[in-house]
N, C-alpha and C positions, 0 to 999 in steps of 0.2 A: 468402569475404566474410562480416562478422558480419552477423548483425541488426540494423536500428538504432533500434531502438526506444530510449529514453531510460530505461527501466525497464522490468521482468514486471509482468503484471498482478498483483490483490493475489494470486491464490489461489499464486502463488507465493512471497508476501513470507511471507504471514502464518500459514499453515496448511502442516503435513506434505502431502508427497505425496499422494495418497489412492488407495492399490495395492489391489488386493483380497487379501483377508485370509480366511483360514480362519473360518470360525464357532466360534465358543466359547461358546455360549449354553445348551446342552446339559450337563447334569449328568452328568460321566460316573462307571462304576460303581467301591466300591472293591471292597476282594480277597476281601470274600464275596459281590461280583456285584449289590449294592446301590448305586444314586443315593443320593447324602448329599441331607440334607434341607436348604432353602433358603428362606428368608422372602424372598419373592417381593418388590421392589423395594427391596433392599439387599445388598450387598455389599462384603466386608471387605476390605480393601487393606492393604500394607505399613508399617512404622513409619514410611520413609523417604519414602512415597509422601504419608501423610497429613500430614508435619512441611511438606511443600511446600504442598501444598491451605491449611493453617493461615496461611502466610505469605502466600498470594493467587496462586499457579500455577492456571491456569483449567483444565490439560488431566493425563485421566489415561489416560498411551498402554496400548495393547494391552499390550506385554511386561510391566507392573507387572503385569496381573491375571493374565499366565499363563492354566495352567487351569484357574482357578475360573470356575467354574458360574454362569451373569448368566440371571437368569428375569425378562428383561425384554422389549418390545416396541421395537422401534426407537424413537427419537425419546420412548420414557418417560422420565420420571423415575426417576431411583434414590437413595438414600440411602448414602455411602458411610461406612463405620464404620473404627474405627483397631483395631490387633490388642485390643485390651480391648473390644472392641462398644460406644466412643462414639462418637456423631454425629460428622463431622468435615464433610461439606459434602452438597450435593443437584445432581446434575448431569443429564445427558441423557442417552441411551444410544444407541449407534454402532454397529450388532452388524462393519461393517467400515470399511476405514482403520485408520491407525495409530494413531485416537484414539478409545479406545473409551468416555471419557466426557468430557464439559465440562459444570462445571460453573458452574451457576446460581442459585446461592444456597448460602450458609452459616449460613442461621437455621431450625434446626429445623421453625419454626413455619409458614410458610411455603410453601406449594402453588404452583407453577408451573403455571400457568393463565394462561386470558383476560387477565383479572386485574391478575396477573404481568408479563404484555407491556406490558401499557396501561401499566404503573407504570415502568417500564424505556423505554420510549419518550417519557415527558411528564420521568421523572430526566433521562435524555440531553437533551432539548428545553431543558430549563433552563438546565443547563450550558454550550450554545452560546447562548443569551442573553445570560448573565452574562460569556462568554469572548470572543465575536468582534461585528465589527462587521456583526452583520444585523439584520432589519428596519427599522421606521421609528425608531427609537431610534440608528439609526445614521446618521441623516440629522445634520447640520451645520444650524444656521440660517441661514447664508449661503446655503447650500446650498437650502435651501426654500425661501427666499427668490429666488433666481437660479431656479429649475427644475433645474439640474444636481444630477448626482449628488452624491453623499459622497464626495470621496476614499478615506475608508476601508469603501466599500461591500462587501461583499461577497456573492454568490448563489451560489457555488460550493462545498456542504462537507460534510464526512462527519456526519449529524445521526443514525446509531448505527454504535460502535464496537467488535461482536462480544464482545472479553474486556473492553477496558474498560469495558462498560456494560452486561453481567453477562448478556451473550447471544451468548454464543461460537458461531462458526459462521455468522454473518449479519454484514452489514455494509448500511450504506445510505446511499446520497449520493443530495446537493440538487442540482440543476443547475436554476436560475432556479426552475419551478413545476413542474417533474417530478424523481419519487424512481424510483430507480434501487437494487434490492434484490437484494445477490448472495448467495445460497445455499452453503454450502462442503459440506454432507452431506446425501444424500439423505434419512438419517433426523429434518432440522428439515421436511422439506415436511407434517409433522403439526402443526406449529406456523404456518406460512403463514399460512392464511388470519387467523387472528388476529392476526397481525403488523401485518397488511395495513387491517384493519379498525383496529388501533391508529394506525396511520401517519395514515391518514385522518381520524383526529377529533383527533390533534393537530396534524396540518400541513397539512389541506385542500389538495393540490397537486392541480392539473388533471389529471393522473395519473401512475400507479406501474406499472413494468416491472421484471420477471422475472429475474433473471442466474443457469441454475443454473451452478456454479463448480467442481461434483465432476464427476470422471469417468466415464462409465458403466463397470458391470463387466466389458463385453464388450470393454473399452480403449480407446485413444486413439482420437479421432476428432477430426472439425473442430470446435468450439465452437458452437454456435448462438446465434443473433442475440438479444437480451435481448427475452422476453413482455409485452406488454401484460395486465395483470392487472386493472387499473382507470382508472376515469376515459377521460379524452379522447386520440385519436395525439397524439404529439410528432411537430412538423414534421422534417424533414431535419438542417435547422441550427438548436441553439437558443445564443442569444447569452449566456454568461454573464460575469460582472464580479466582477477582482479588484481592489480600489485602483477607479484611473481605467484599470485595463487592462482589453481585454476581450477573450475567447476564445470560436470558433466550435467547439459540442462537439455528437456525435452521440450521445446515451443507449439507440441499439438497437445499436450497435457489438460485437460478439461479443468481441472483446479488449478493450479501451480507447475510453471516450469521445471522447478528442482532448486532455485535461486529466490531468495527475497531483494529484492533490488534496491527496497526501500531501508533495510536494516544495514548499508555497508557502513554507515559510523559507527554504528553500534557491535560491527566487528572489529575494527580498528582500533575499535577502544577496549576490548577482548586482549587483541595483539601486544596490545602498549602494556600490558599489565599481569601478561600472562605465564611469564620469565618465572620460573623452580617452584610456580603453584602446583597445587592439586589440584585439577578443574572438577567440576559436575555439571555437566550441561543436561538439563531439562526440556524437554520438548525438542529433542534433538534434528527431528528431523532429517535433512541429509546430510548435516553434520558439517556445514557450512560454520559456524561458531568454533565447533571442535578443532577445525582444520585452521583457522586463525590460531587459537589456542595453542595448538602442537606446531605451528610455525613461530609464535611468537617465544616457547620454550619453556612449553609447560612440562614439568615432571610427569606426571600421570593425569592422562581424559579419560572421563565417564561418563558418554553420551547413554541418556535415555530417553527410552521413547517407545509407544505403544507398537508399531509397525513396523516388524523384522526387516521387510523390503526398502523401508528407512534407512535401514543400519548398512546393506549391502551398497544403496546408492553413497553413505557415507565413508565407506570403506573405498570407493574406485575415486571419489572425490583425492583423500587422501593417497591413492596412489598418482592420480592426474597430479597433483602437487610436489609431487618427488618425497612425498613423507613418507617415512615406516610406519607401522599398523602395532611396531613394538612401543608399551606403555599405555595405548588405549584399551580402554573395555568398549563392550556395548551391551547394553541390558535394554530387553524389549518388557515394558510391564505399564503398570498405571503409575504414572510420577507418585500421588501421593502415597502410594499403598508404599512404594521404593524406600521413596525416604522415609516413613515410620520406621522399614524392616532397619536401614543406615542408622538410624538414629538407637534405636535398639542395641543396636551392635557396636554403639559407637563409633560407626565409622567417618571421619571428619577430612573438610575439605576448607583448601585456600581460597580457590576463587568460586561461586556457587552462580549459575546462570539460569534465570525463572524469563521465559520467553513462554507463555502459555497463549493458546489462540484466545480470541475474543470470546466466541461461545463456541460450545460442546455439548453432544448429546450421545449417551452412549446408556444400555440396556439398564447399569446398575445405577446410573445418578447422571446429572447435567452439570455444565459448567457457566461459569457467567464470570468474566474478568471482575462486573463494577462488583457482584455479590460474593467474590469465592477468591480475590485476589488476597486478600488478607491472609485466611488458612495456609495460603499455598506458600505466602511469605513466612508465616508464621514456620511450617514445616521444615522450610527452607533454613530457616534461624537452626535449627536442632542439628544442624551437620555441620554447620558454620566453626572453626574451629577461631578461638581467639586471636583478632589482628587480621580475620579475610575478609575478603572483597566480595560483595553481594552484589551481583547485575539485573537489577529489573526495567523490565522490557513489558509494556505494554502499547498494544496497536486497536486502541476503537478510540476514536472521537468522543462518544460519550461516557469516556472514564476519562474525565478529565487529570491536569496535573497535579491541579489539589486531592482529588480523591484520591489519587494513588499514592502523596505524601500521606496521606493519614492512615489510608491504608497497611503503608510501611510501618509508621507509628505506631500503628495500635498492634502490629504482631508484632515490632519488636517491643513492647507498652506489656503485653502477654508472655514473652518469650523471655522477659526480664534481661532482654542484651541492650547495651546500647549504640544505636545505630546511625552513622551520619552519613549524608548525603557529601561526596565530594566532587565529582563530576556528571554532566549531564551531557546527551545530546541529542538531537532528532533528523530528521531528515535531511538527505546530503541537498547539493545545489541545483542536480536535474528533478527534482523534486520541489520546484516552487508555490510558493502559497499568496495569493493576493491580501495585500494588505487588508483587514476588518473582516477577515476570515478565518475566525479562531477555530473553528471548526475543522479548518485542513492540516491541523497539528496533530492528528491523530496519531503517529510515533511518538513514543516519551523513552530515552533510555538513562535510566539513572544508577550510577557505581556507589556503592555505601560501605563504610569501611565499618565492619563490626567490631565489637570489644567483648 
């Protein structure tokens, strides 16, 4: 049976693995038994390495620098030069993982400091002002006037976004009045507390918890629970609001709060589309899709999903929302085993929603989007009733947009339906990605209207 989580957490969307890796920090000797000499916080990389850095690629992996000699300190600053010994950008330094620098800036002049942070959290801070609907600027006058909220309220959002906001390796979500800060490299915990002190004097939240997101080196283990770092505990359940929806999310959660942050276009476009269907939502999770669905005025939801305790947080979601619980199901199983039994029985659906995690490991078989996304689409085709709407959702990086069109292709190529793609969309606006960084595209959400 798979997982059924609706998604991997980020540290799987967004960032390499992080294996332990040999140390390269060491100058080694040449062939008359001499250390070459090395201006301590810079290091020369490739033509090809620095033509990428120049277009806005934020990461420079282990294999470009080989074994050149890095006289740095984890988590310092470096200067990286192009083969002529010009500036080309300033990043941080990883002595392990696959990412041996990110960088932080492309202006010479410029120190990565206190500073630095503050300016890079009030840039971000602004940008979600100007892009979403939060604070009181997001308030409606009717709406002030009545006491209710703003329709297009929102307290749930990523307010820094690692590469896009020129601090790779950290990411930080809002949930109502606590920040939630997850860590990708052991070597930013030299950066931390400033972070933290930055967070604090631009977004005053009752308090900030801990996520680290790298592995130790000594390997896998269970995740621990995200640290209270400042401010005041976050209760059990804090109630936050997308639109007029709202969601019961836990911010000490070791995997996931209860909310994807990243997938709200990919609800909205759920919403816009979901008026006298039949849904089937897949990987349901906590029923965050479903609860779009049943708000936008679906006939009947069919949330499934491996994890009964899934279905319970789906269910208080839906009353947090003012919705009845009448016209849903909820079936706890292995999505494909489901649909064979549906398909068997004929049982057929308007709108179908394939949101499967990245990978999956469970007793009877493993999962892999780039290898096993096709079956699952293919399965998916067999409930599909003619003239409904197919939602696939995929979140790794390395299942690019081409694979997942062919992958479509080739079950509906097997399935013998014909399948077009009519809308797309990916990550919202607190979610940015540096130009020449096709890599930070790792949401794909694409609507296909079957025949």
């Amino acid at each position: 049976m798979l997982r059924a989580m609706s998604s991997l957490d980020h540290t799987d969307r967004d960032e390499p693995r992080q294996e332990r890796a040999p140390r390269r920090d060491r100058p080694r000797p040449d062939d008359r038994g001499f250390a070459p000499r090395i201006r301590r916080g810079a290091l020369r990389i490739p033509s090809d390495a620095a033509f990428r850095l120049r277009t806005g690629h934020p990461w420079v992996f282990r294999d470009t620098i080989g074994d050149r000699p890095v006289s740095a300190a984890p988590g310092e600053a470096i200067d990286l030069l192009d083969a002529e010994g010009n500036f080309v950008a300033r990043g941080l330094y990883d002595p392990e993982g696959p990412l041996a620098v990110r960088i932080v800036s492309r202006d010479p002049h410029e120190t990565f400091d206190d500073a630095a942070i503050l300016r890079r959290v009030r840039w971000a801070a602004d940008l979600r002002s100007r892009m979403l609907p939060i604070g009181e600027a997001s308030q409606t006058a009717n709406a002030a006037d009545s006491g209710s909220p703003s329709p297009r309220r929102l307290s749930a959002y990523r307010v820094l976004h690692g590469e896009g906001d020129f601090f790779p390796g950290v990411t930080v979500d809002r949930y109502g009045d606590f920040l939630v800060v997850h860590l990708f490299s052991q070597s930013l915990e030299t950066h931390a507390e400033a972070l933290l002190s930055a967070l604090e004097q631009v977004h005053r939240p009752r308090g900030i918890y801990l996520q680290r997101r790298f592995r130790p080196l000594a390997g896998e283990g269970p995740r621990e629970p995200a640290e209270l770092v400042r401010g005041s505990v976050a209760p059990v359940e804090i109630e936050v609001q997308e639109g007029t929806l709202r969601f019961a999310v836990d911010v000490t959660a070791p995997l996931s709060t209860g909310l994807f942050l990243d997938l709200r276009r990919g609800r909205e476009l759920v919403l816009a589309h979901a008026k006298d269907r039949r849904v089937l939502n897949l990987f349901s999770y906590t029923g965050a899709l479903s609860v779009y669905a049943a708000s936008g005025g679906a006939r009947e939801v069919v949330s499934v999903d491996l994890a009964a305790r899934a279905h319970a947080r789906a269910r208080r979601n839906l009353v947090l929302s003012g919705l009845s619980e009448r016209g849903h199901e909820f079936i706890a199983g292995d999505a494909l085993a489901i649909l064979a039994r549906m398909s068997e029985r004929r049982r057929r659906f308007d709108l179908v929603i394939v949101d499967p995690p990245a990978f999956a490991q469970s007793r009877e078989r493993s999962f892999s989007v780039q290898r096993d996304y096709r079956e699952l689409v293919h399965a998916s085709l067999s409930v599909c009733e003619s003239g409904a709407l197919l939602c696939c959702v995929a979140n790794a990086a390395k299942f690019s947009m081409d694979e997942m069109m062919m992958a479509i292709g080739e079950a509906a190529g097997r399935a013998r339906r014909a399948v077009r793609v009519v809308e797309q969309v990916g990550l919202p606006p607190d979610f940015p990605i540096p130009a020449g960084f096709a890599d930070g595209h790792y949401l794909k959400v694409l609507l296909c209207a079957v025949i």
